[in-house]
N, C-alpha and C positions, 0 to 999 in steps of 0.2 A: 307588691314589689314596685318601687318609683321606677320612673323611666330609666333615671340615670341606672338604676341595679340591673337593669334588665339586659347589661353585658356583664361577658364575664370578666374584667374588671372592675367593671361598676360592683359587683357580688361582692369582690375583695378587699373594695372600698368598706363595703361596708360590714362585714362579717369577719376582719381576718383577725380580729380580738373573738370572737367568738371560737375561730380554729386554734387559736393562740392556749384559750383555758383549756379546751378538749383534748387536745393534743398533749399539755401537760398531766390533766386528770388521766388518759388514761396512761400514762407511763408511770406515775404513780400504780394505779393497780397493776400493770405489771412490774413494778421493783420486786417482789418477791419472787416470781417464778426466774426472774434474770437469775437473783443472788445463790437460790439453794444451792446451787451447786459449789458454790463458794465454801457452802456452811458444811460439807457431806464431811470432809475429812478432820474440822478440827471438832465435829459432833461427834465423829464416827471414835477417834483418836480417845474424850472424855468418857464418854457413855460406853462404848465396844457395840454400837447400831449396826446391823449390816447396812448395805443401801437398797435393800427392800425398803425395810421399813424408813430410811430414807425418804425414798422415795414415795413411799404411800404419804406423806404429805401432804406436798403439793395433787395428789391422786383425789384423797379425800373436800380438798376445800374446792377443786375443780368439780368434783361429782355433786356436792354441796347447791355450788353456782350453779350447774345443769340444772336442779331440779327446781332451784328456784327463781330460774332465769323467763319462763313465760309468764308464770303470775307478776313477774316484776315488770317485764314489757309492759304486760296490760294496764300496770299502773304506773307507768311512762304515759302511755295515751291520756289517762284521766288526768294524772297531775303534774305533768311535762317534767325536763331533767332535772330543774333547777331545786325544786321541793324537795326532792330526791337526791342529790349527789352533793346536798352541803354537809347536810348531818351525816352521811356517807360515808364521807371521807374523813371527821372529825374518828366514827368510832372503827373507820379503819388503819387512823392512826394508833390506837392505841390499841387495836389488834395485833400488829407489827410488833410494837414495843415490847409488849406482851411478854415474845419469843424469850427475852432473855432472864425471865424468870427461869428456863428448865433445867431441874435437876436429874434428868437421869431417868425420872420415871416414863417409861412408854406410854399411858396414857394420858399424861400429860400433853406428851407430843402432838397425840393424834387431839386431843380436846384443845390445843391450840391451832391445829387447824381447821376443824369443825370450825371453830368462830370465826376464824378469818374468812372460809367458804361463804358462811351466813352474813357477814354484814359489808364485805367486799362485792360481794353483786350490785351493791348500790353505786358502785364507780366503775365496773365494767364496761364493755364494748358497746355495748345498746345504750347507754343512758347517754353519751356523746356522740356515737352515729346517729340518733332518733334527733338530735338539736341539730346537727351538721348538716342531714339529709334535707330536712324543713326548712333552710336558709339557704340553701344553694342549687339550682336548679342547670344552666347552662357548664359551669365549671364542678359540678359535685365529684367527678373521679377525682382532681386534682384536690380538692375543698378535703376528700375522706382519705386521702394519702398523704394530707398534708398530718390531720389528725390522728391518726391511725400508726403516726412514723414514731407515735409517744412508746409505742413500745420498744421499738429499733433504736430509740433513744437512751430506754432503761438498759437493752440489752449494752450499749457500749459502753454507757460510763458506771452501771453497775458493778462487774464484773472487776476492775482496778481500782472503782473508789472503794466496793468494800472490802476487798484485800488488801487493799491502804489500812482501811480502817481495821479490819481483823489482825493485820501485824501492828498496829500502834495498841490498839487500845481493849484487844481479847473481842472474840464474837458477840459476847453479849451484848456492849456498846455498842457494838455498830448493827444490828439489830435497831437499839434504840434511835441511833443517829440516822438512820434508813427512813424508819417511821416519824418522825417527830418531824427533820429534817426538811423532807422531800413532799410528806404531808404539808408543813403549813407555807411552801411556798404555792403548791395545788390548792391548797384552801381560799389562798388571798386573791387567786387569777381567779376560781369559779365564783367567788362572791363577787365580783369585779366585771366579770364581763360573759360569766355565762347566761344569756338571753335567747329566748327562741323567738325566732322570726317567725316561724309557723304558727304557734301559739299565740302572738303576737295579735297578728291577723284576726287569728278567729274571733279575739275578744274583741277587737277593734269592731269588725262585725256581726257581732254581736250586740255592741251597745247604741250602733245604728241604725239594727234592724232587730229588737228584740228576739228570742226565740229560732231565727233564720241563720244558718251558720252555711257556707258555703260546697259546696259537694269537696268529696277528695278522691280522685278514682283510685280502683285498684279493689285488689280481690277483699271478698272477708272471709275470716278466718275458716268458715268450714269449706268453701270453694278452696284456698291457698293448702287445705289437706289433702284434696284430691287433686291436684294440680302435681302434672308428671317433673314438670321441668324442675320444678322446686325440690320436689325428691332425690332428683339427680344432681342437682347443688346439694341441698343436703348430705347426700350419701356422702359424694364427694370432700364435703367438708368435714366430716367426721373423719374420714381414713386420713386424710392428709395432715389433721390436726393432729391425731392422735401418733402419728408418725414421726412431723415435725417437731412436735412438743415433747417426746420422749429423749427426741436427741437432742433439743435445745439443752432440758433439766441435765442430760446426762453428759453433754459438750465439754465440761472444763476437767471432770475426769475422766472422757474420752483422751483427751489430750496429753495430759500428766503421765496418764500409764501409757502412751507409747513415745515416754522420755521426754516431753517438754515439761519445763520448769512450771513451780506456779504462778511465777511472774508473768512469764511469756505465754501461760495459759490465759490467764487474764488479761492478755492484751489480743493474744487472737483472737477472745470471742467476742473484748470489743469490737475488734476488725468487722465482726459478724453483725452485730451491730449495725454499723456504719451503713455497709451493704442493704443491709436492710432498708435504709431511713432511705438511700436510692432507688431502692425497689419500690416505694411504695410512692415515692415522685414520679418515677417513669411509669408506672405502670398506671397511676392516676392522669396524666396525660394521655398515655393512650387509648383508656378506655373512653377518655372523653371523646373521642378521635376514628376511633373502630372497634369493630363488632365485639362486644366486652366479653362474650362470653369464647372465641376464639384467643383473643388476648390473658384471658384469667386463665385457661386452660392448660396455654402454654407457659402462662409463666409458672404455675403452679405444678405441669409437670417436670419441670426442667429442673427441681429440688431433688429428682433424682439423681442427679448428677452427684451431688452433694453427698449422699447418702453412699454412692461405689466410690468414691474417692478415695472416703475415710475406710473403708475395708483394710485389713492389716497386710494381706498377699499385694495390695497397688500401693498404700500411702507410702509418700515423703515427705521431705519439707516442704516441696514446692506443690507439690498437690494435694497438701493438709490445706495447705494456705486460697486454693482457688478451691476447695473443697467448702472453706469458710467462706466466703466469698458470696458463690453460688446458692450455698443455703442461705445466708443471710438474704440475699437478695430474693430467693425464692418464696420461701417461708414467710421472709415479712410481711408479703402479700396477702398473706390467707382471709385474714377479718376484712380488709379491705374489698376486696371482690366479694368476698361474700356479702357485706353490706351492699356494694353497688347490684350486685345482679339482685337481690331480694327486695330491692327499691324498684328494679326495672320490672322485675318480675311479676311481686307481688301489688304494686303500687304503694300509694302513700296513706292509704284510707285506714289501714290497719296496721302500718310498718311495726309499730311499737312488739305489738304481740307476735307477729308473722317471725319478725327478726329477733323478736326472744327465743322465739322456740329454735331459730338456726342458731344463738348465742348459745342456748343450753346443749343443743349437740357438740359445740365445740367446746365447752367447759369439761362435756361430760367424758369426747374425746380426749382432752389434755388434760384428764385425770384415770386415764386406761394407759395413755403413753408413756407417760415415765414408769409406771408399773410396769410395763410390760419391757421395758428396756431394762429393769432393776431388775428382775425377776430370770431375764435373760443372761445377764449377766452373772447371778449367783450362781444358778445352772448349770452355764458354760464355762465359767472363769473367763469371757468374753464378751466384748458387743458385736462382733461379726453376723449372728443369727438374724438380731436386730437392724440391722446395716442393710445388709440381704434383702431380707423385708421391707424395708423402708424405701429402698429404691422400686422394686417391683411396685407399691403401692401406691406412690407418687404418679409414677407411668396412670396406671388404672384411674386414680382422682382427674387427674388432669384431662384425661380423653373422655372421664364421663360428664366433664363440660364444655369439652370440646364438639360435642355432636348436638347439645342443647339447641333451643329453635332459637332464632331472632328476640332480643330484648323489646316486649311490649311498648305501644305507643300508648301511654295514659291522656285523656281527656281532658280530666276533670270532671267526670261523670262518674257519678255513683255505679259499680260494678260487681254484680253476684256472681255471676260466672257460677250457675251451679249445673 
């Protein structure tokens, strides 16, 4: 890093195309989880789908990402984001498009998420936190909330562009116009200016010093297994995802069935959105500022809030509306902190693979969540069970990183920790 980079403006000076594609890359991969909920009633309405199978969806291509989120880490490490996240995003556009082939048939459904699960891990969470984490050093909470806002990004103008586009032009189109669309403006920013600065380096020294590549501290992989604090992030991020992410999917017919329009559903969960895209600024300032893992804790359990809001015995309009708010704001956070403390945690030596394997937890959470919301719902002819839950489990995420030790000081010294 030059002198000039070595504040954090200087960082910004020179990175903030780099946060620029990231941030767009991943709100691209999340356009689909924004939309589904869009697509339940006029799928449900052609086909007669309950929202089980709905839901299993998004269930299945998240469970998909899980499991092929730590081999794919590992080869982040080997052949950095860029090798990876071009072609990506090319055959995750036309996964997308895909959608609007279906006829009716159930396995169709699920075989068009299978693919999207499989070839959309290459534009996930880790393939831009791994390039963001490696370029920014003094500013990285602000740097990973700047990118990380791509999905607070999806979630607000998804939600009324494609119900724009579903009342103009039928769901299929805008399926297409989603994918095509939104994909080759991501494609032209990552060929453009997705560069690692980490990667950067190494070869630089590398071709200085043949052979000799520079230490990077932090745990390796089998020390980061046995590693308590990481567990308790971990844990934590699995209940919270799978929480958050069930009400995300299930948010715009939460709303509808207690009498808002789908107009005005779509513009609340914009609202949700929004919030979001502030949560993960504020919260990237503060971590850069104080103790990350008191600050993640609490933000992350304060989505409880969110969750007793919307309960049908408390909601109204006006506490629908700070109910969206709150979650937005809370939820947004989740990848975020969990990128930062697994960088502080685990160091930088092995992030690639370390932070896949907390990616694949939270894949594999936010494809248990909307299941278990869908599932609650056909049950009960309600989300209140789910609600319930979701609050109580927020509480419990949040405290169990709330009590985590102090984020490690890294060297730059090679580190076993075994």
């Amino acid at each position: 890093m030059s002198r000039e980079s070595a504040s954090a403006p200087g960082e910004f000076r020179e990175g903030w195309k780099l946060v620029l594609a990231a941030s767009f890359g991943f709100s691209f991969f999340s356009v689909m989880m924004a939309g589904t909920g869009l697509f339940m009633q006029p799928l449900g309405d052609e086909f007669g789908w309950s929202r089980t199978l709905l839901s299993s969806g998004p269930s299945i291509a998240t469970i998909m990402t899980a499991i092929l989120g730590p081999f794919f880490g590992a080869m982040i490490d080997r052949f950095g984001s860029r090798r990876l996240a071009l072609p990506g995003i090319v055959v995750t556009m036309a996964s997308i498009s895909a959608f609007s082939l279906l006829n009716g048939e159930t396995w169709q459904w699920i075989a068009l998420w299978f693919t999207f699960g499989v070839v959309s891990v290459s534009i996930k969470s880790t393939i831009w936190t791994a390039a963001v984490v490696g370029a920014f050093e003094r500013s990285r909470g602000l740097a990973l909330g700047l990118t990380l806002s791509g999905t607070a990004v999806a979630q607000s103008i998804v939600p009324p562009l494609g119900n724009l586009l579903i009342d103009a032009f039928g769901w299929r189109m805008a399926f297409v116009c989603l994918g095509l669309g939104w994909g080759s403006i991501t494609l032209l920013l990552a060929w453009l200016f997705l560069h690692e600065a980490r990667r950067t380096r190494l070869q630089a020294a590398n071709q200085a010093q043949p052979g000799h590549l520079p230490a990077t501290g932090g745990l390796t992989v089998r020390a980061a297994l046995r590693d308590r604090a990481l567990w308790q992030l971990a844990v934590s991020n699995f209940l919270i995802m799978a929480l958050t992410m069930g009400l995300t999917i299930h948010l715009f017919p939460i709303l509808t069935e207690a009498g808002v329009s789908r107009e005005k559903a779509a513009l609340l969960t914009a609202l949700s959105g929004v919030a979001g895209i502030a949560g993960k600024l504020v919260t990237g300032y503060l971590l850069d500022r104080f103790r990350p893992n008191f600050v993640g804790g609490a933000t992350l359990g304060a989505a409880a809030a969110g969750f007793a809001l919307l309960i049908n015995d408390v909601a109204s309009p006006a506490l629908i509306v700070i109910a969206l708010l709150v979650n937005g704001y809370a939820a947004g956070t989740k990848t975020h902190i969990t990128g930062y403390l697994t960088a502080g945690y685990a160091g930088m030596r092995n992030f690639g693979a370390i932070y896949g394997f907390m990616s694949a937890l939270m894949s594999l959470a936010a494809g248990v969540g909307p299941l278990l919301a869908g599932a609650a719902y056909d049950m009960s002819g309600g989300y209140e069970p789910f609600l319930i839950a979701g609050a109580a489990g927020c509480v419990l995420g949040g405290l169990l990183i709330i009590v985590m030790p102090p984020v490690r000081e890294w060297t730059g010294e090679r580190d076993e920790r075994s």
